[in-house]
LOGUTOR-192522 format. One record per atom (N, C-alpha, C, O, CB): residue in three letters; x negated, y, z negated. Coordinates in pm, whole numbers, plus 50000, padded with zeros to 5 digits. Each point is the difference from the previous one (the first is absolute). Glycine has a CB too. Layout:
REM residues N
alaXYZ/...
END
This chain:
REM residues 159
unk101517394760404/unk501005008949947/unk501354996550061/unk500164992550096/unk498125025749871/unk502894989649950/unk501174991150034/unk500595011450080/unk499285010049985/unk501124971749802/unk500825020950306/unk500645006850040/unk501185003149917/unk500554991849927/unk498415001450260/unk501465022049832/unk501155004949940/unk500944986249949/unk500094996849881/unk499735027050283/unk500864968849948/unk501044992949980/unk500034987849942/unk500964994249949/unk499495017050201/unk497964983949865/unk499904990449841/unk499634999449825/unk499744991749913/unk499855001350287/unk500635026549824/unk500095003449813/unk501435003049980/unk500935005850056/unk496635007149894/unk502164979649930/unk501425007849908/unk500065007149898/unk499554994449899/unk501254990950149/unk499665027449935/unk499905006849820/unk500164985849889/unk500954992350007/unk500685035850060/unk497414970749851/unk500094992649908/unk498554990949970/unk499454995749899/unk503205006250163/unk497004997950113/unk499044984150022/unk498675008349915/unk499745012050009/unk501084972750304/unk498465005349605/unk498855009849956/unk498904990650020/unk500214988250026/unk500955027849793/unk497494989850166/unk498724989550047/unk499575008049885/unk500345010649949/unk499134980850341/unk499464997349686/unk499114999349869/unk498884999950108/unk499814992950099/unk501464992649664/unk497935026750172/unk498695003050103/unk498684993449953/unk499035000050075/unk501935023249983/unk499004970149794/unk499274999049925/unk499205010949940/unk500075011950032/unk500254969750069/unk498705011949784/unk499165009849898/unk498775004349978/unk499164994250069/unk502134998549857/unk498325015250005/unk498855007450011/unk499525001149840/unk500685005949916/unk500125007750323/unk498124980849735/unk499495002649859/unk499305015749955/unk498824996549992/unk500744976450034/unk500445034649957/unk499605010849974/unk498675002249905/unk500135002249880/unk502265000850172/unk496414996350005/unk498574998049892/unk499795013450017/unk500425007650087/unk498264967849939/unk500345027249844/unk499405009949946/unk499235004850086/unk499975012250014/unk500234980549796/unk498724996450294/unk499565005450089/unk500685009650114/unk499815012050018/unk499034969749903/unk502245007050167/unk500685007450081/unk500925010749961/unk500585003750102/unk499054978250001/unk500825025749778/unk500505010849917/unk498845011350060/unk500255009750072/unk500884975249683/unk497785011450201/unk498895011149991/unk499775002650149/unk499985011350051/unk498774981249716/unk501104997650289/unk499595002650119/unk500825007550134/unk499725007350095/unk499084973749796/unk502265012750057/unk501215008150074/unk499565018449990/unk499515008650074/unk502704968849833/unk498375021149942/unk500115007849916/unk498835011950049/unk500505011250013/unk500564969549805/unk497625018650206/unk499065008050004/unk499475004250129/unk498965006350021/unk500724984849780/unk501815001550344/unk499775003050085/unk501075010150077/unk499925008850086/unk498654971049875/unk502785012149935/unk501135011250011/unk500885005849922/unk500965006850037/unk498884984850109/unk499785005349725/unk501225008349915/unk498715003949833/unk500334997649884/unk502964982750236/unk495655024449911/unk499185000949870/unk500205007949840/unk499315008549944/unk499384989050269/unk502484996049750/unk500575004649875/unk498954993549925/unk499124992850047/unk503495009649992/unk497575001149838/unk499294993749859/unk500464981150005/unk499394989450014/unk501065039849804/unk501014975250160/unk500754988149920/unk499884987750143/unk500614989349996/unk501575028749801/unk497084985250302/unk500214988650130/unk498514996049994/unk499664990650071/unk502425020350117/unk496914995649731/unk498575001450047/unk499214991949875/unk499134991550018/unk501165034550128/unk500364980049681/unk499184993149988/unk500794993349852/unk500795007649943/unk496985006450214/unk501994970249776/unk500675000649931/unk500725003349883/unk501144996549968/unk498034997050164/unk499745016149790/unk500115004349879/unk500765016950006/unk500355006549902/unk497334975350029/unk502375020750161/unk501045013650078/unk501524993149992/unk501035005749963/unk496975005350255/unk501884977149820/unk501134993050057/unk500654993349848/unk501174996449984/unk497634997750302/unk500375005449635/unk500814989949836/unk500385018149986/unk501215001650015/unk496864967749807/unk501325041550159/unk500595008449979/unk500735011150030/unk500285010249937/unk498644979350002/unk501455004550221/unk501625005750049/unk500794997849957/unk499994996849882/unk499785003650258/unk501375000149933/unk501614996949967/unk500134990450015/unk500684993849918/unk500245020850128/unk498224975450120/unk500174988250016/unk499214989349887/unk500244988050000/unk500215021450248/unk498824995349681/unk499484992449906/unk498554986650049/unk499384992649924/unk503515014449971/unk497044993750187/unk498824994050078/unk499285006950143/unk500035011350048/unk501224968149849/unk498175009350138/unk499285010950145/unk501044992150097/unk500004988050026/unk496715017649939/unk504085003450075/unk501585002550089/unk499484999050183/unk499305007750065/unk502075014649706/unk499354964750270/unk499575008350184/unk501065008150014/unk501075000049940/unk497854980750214/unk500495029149972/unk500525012450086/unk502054992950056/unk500514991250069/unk495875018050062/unk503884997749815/unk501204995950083/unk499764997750189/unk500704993050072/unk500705022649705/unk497574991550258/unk500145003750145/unk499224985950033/unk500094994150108/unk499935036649919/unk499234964949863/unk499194986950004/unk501094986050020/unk499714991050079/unk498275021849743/unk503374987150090/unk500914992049942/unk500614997350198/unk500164990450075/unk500425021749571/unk499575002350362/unk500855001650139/unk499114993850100/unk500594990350049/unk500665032349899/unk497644979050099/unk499364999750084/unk499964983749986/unk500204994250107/unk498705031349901/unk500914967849899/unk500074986649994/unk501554993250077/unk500184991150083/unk498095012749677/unk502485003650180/unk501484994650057/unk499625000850153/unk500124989950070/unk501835020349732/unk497555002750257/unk499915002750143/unk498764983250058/unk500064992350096/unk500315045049866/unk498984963649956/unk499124985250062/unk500794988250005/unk500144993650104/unk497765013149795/unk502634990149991/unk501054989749985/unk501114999350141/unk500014991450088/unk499725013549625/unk501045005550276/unk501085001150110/unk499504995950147/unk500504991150069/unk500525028349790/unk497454992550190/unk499274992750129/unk499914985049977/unk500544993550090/unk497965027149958/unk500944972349852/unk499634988150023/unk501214990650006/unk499824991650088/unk498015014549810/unk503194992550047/unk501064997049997/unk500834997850150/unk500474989450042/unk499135021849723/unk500445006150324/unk500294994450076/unk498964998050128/unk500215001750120/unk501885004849764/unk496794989550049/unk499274993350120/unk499944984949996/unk499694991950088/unk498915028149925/unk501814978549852/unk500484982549977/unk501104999250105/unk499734995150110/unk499935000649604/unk501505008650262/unk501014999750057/unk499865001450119/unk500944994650057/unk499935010649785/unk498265000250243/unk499845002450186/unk499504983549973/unk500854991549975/unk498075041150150/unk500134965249879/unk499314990450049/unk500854984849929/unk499904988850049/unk497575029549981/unk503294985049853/unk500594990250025/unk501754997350088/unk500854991149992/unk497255007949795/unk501815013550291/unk501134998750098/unk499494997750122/unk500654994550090/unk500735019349797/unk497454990250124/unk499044995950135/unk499714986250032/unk499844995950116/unk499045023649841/unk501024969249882/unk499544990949997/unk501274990850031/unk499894988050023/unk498065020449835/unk503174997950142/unk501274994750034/unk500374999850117/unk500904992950047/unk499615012549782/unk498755003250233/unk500585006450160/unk500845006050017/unk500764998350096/unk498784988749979/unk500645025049810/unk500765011049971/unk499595009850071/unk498845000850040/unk501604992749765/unk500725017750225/unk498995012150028/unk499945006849894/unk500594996049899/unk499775006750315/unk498835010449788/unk499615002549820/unk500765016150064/unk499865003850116/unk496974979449730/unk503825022950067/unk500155013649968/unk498735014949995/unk499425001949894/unk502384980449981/unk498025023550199/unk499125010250006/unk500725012649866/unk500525010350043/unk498724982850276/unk500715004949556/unk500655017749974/unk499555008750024/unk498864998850045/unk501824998149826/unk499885016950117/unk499875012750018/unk498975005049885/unk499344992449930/unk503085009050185/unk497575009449881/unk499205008149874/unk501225001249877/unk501154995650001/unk497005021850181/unk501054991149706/unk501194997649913/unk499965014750046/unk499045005250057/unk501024973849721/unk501055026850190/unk500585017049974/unk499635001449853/unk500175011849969/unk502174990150200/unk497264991649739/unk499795003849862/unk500674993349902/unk500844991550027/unk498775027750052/unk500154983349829/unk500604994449849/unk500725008749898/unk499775012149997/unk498374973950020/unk502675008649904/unk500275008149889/unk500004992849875/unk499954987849991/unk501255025950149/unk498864994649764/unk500714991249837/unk498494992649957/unk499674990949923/unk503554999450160/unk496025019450016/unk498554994549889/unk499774998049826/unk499915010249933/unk499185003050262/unk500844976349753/unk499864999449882/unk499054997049903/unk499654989750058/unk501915008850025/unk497855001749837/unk498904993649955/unk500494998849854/unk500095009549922/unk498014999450252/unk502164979749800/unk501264999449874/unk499354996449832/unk500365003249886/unk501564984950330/unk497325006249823/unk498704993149886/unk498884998550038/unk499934997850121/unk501324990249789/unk497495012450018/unk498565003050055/unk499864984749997/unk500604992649922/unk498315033249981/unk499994969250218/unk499294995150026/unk498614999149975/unk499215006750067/unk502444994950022/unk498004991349828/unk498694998249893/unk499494990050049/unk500624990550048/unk500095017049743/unk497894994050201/unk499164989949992/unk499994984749986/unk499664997049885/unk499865021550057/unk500714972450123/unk500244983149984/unk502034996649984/unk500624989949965/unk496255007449857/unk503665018850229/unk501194995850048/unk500014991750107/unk499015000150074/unk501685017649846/unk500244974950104/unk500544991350173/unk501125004950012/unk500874995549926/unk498274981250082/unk501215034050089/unk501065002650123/unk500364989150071/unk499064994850061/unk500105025349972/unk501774975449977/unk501094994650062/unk500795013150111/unk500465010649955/unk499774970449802/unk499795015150392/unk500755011850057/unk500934992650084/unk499674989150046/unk498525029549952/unk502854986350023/unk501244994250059/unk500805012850111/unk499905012149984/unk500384970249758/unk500345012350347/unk500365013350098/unk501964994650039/unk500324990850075/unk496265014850084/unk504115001149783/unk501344997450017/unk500515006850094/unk499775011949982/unk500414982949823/unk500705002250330/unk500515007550099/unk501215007949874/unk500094994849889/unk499354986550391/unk501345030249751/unk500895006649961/unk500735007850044/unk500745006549926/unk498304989249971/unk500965006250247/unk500645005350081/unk499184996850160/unk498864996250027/unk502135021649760/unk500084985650291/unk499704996450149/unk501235003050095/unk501164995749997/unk497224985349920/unk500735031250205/unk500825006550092/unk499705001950103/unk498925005750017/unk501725001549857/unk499984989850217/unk499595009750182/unk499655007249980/unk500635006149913/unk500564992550219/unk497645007549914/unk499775009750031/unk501255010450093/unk500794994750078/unk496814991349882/unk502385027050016/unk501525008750090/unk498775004150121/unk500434999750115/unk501935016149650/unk496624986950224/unk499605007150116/unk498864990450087/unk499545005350101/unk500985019149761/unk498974961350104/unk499394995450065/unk500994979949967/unk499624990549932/unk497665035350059/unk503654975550072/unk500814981249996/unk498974991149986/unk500314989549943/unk501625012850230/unk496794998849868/unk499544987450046/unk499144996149883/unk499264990250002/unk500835014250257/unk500105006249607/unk499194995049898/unk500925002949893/unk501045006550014/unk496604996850079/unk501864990749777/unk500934999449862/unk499545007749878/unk498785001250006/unk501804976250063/unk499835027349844/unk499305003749933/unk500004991849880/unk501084994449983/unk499095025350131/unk498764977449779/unk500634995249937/unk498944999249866/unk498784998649993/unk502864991150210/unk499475011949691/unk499295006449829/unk499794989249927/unk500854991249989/unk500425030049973/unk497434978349975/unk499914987349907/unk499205008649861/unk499035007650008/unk500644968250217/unk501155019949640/unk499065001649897/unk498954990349949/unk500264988349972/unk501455024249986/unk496944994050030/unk498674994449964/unk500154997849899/unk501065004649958/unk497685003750156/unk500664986349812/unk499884995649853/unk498604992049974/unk499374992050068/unk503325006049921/unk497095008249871/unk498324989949910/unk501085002349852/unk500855007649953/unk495535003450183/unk502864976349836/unk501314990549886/unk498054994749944/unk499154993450060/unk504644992150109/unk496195021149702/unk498754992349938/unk499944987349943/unk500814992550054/unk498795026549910/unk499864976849965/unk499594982149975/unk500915000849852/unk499984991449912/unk496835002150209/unk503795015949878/unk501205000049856/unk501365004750069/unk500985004949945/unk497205004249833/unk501674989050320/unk501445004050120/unk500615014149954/unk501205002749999/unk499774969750037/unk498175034649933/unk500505011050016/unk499395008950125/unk498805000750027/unk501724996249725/unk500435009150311/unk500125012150122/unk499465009349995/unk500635010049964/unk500974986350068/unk496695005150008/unk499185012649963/unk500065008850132/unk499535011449992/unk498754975949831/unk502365007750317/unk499845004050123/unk500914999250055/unk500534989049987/unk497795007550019/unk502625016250106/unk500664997450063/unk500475014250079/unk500205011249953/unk500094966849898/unk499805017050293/unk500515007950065/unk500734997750144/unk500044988750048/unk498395020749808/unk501984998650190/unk501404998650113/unk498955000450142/unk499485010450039/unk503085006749811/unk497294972150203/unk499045005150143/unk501455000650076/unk501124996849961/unk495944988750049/unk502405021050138/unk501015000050139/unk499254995950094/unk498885005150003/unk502505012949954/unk498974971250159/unk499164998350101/unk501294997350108/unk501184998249972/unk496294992149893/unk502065009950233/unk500484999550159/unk499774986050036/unk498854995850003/unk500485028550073/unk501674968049951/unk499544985750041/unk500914998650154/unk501105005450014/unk498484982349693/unk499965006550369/unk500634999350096/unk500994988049994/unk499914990349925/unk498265022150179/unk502814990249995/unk501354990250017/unk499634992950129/unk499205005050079/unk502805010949810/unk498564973150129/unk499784987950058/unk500295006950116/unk500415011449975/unk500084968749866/unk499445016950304/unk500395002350120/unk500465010950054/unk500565000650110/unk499634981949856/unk499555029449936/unk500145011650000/unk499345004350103/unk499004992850008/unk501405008049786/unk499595006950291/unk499545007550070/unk499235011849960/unk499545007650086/unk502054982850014/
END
């Protein structure tokens, strides 16, 4: 992971993608969100979404795997440099949750994470705060996912 002072608002990482099967829909689906239209497919041709739809919380939770793995690429390949790696903080939360277009069955998510702001912290200097919007962009590039995370990253030699 990187420290506060080597992001910039703008820099974005491509976390890579996630195919979305009928299986993993259901299965998700029947462990945490057991609607009709996530469970089974003929519920799902006759929703709104028009097929058997994953859980938005399913769409998200994928971004959340993506992002860990991403930056565990990134430690070990700063380790492999003889870098030191960045410890972050927890996040304080998210906003601007979105779920913009359904995610169906034999879609591919594409997820990408754009910095968009970044600040000192006022009550703790030695860490940063700093906002990136998430994004899933389907295999027709359209934007079915997106939302505003916040996390705490620490600053270089900070105390």
């Amino acid at each position: 992971m990187r420290f506060f002072e080597q992001m910039e608002v703008g820099q974005r990482r491509e976390l890579g993608s996630f195919t979305f099967t009928a299986d993993a829909i259901k299965k998700f689906a029947a462990q945490f969100d057991p609607q009709a239209f996530h469970l089974d497919e003929e519920e799902g041709h006759k929703s709104l979404f028009g097929g058997l739809a994953a859980s938005g919380w399913h769409v998200g939770s994928v971004c959340m795997k993506l992002l860990v793995a991403d930056a565990a690429r990134q430690a070990k390949e700063a380790l492999a440099r003889g870098e030191e790696v960045a410890v972050w903080g927890p996040s304080p939360g998210f906003r601007e949750l979105r779920w913009i277009g359904p995610v169906l069955s034999g879609d591919t998510i594409s997820f990408a994470s754009e910095i968009v702001s970044k600040r000192t912290s006022d009550t703790r200097p030695e860490w940063g705060i700093l906002q990136a919007r998430n994004t899933g962009t389907n295999q027709r590039g359209e934007l079915v996912f997106s939302l505003l995370a916040t996390a705490f990253v620490p600053r270089r030699g900070a105390a």
